[in-house]
N, C-alpha and C positions, 0 to 999 in steps of 0.2 A: 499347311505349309504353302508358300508363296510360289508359282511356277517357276520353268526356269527363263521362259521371256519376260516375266514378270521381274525379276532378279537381274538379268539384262537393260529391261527399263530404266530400275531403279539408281543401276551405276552408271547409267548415259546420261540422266538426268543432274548426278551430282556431276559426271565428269563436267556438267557445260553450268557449276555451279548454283544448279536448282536442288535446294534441300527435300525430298520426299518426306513430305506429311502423311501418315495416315489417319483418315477421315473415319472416325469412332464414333460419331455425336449420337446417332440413333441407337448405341448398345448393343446391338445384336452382333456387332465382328470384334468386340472388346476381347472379352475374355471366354471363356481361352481363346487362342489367338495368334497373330503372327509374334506378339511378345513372349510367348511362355517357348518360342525359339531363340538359344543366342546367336545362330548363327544369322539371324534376320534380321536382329535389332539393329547392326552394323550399318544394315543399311537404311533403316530408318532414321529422320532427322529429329520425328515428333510425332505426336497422337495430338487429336482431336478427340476429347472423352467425354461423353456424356460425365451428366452427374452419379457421382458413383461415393461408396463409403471412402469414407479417410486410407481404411486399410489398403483397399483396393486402386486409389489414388497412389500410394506409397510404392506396391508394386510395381505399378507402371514407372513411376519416375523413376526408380531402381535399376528396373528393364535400360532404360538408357543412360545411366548414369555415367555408362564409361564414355560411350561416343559424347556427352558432357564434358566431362571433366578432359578429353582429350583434344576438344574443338575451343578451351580457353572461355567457355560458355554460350558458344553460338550456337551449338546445337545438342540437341537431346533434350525437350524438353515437352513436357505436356501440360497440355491446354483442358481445365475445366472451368465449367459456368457455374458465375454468383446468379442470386432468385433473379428472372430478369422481370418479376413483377418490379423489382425495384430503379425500374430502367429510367426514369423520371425524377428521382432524389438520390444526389452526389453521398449524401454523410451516408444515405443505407446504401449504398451501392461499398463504399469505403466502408463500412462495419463488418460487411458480405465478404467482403475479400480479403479484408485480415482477419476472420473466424477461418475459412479456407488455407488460408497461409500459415498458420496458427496450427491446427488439426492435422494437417501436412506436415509441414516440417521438409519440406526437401526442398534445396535448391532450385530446381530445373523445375519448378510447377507453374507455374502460367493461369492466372485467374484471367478469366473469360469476360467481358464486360462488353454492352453494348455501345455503338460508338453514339448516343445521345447527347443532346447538349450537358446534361446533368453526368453521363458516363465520362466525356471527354475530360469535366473538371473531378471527376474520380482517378480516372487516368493518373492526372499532375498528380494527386494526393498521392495513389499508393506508390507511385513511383518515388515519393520524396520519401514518404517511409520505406522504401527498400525492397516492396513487392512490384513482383515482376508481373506483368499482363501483355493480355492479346485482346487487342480493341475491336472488337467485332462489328459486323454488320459496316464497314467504310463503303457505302455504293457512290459516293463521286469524287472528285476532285477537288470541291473546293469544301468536302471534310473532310477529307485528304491532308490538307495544309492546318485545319484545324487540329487533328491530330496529333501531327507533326511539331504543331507550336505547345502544345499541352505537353507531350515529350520534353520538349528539350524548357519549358520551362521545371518541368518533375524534376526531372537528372540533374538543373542549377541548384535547385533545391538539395535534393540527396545530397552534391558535392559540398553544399553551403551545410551542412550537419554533420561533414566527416566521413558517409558510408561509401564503402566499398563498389564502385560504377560499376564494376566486372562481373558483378552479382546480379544486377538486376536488368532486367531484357522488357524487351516490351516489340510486338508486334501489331501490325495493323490487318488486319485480314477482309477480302474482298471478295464476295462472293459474285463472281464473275458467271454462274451459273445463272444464275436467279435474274444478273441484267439481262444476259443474252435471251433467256426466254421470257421474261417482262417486255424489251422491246420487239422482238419478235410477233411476238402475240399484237400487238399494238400496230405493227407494220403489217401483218395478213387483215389488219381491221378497213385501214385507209382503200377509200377511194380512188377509183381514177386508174389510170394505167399499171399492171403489175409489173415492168420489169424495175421500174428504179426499186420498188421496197424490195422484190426479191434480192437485184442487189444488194442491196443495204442491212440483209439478213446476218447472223452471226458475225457480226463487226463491231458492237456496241464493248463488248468485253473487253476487244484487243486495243480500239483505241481510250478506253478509259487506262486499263491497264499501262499503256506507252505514256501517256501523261500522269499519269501517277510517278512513274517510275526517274520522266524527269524531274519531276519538285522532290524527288528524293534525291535526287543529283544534286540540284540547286542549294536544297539543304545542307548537305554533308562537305559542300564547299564552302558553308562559314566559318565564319573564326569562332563563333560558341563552339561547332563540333570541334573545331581543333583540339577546342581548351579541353574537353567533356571527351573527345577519345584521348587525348595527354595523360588524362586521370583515370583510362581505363575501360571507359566505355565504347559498349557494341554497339556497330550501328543499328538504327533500329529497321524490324524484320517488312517486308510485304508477302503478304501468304493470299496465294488465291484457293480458295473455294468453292465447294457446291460443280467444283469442275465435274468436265464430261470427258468422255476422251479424245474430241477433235481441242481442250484447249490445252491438254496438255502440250500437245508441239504446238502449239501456238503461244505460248506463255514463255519461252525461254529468256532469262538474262540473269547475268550474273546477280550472289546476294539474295537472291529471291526465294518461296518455295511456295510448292505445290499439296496445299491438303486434299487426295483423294480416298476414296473407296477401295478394298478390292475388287469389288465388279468392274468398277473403271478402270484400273489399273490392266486388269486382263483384256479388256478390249481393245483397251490401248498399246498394252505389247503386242497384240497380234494383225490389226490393222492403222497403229501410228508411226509414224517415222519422224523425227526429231530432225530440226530444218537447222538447228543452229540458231543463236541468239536472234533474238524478233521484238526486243524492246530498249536497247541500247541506241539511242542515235536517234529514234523514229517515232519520237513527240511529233516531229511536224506532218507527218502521215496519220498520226492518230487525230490528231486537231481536224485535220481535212474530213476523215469518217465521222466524225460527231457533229460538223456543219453541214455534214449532208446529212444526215439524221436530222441535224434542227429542219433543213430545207424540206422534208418533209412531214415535217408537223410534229417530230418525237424529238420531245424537250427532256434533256436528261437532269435535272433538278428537278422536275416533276415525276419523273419515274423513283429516283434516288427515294423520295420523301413519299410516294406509294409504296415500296418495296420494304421502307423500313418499318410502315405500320404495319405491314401485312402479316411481314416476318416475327415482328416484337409480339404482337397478336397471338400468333401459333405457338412463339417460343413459351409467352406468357401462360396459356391454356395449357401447354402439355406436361408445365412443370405446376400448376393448378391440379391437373391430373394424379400426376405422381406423389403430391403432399397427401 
């Protein structure tokens, strides 16, 4: 059972509308669990779930099915991973996801897909067929926008065959975790004077995150979204991950949510404090930290595309593993 500053957190968070995810992907806090409580699910937005059987997939989605159907589909919803051996071909990646969707059967289930050039044109695909996803692995900005363009061409699609927009979700999730100690580690490497890298420490997260957050502004103020929320659709999710507990109060803004741990979560209600929204308005603060990171020598397209082999890598071997 969930503490009670844990329970605390969790409603400060939604009050300053941050969806709480909990972060399930390594199995070990799945089940049992904070789900096999109703009174906790309430406050959960979503799971992050490791690969798990159908049944046990079913459960979970059940577990939230009411904070679902009472959020109009924006929230309750869980996230599990298609083989990401198949992270490099769109049709098996789109085969992967409607066997999962198919075997499921529940609304609120979220197929997991890497955001690859090959995942991204998967994206469109399940989206036009009517499955809902969360595009993993997004570490910069400008597949950020690619994303975004893959979204909103899925949804014309789905609208252009008749289905139902209200049903189908799709998220982009950023593991905000993995940049800050990517460049981190990269910044205690360089030469030459320590205070600018010190400076320049756990920044790389918050200003990707603030520019992300505006192309999703910039997005949702065209007239495609017009037409595509007219017909019902949600806007679509940014979920940070691989969080620690200093980004939780640092991640705040409307729309948004946070997939953590319970270990972070407890750390976080006992030494975090929540500053109020930190990504609204503050694109042009975030731009400023990322050209002082170009200025010293940490190029984030080049982390972005280290990050995402290293991770597809691990992800690939551990589900190798478990075959």
């Amino acid at each position: 059972m969930l503490s009670q500053p844990v329970i605390a957190l969790l409603k400060q968070l939604a009050s300053e509308g941050v969806s709480p995810w909990l972060d399930a992907a390594n199995g070990e806090e799945f089940l049992p669990g904070p789900l096999s409580h109703p009174a906790v699910t309430g406050l959960l937005h979503g799971v992050v779930a490791p690969a798990l059987t159908p049944a046990a997939i079913r459960r979970a989605c059940d577990a939230l099915q009411g904070i679902f159907l009472a959020s109009g589909s924006r929230y309750g919803c869980v996230s599990v991973p298609v083989d990401p051996r198949s992270a490099h071909a769109a049709n098996a990646l789109v085969a992967a996801a409607r066997r999962v969707h198919a075997d499921v059967g529940r609304p609120n289930l979220l197929t997991r897909i890497p955001a690859t050039r090959a995942g991204l044109a998967a994206l469109e695909d399940c989206l036009a067929l009517g499955i809902s996803v969360e595009v993993d692995l997004v570490f910069s900005v400008e597949r950020y926008h690619e994303a975004l363009r893959a979204y909103l061409n899925g949804m014309e699609r789905a609208l252009a065959a008749g289905l139902d927009l209200q049903g189908i979700m799709a998220t982009a999730s950023v593991p905000v975790g993995m940049l800050d100690a990517e460049v981190n580690t990269r910044l205690a490497a360089l030469p030459g004077p320590a205070l600018p890298a010190t400076q320049a420490r756990d920044t790389a997260a918050l200003a990707v995150a603030r520019e992300m957050y505006r192309v999703r502004e910039q997005w949702l103020a065209t007239g495609w979204w017009r037409v595509l929320q007219a017909a019902g659709a949600t806007p679509p999710g940014l979920l940070w991950t691989t969080a620690g507990p200093r980004h939780i109060s640092r991640l705040i803004g409307w729309n948004t949510a946070q997939a953590v741990s319970l270990e972070v979560l407890e750390t976080a209600a006992l030494h975090g404090e929540l500053r109020g929204d930190t990504l609204l308005g503050a694109h042009e603060e975030g731009r400023r930290a990322l050209d002082a990171l170009e200025q010293l020598g940490i190029r984030m397209p080049d982390v972005a595309r280290v990050l995402e082999t290293v991770e597809l890598t691990r992800l690939q071997h551990a589900w190798t593993l478990r075959s």
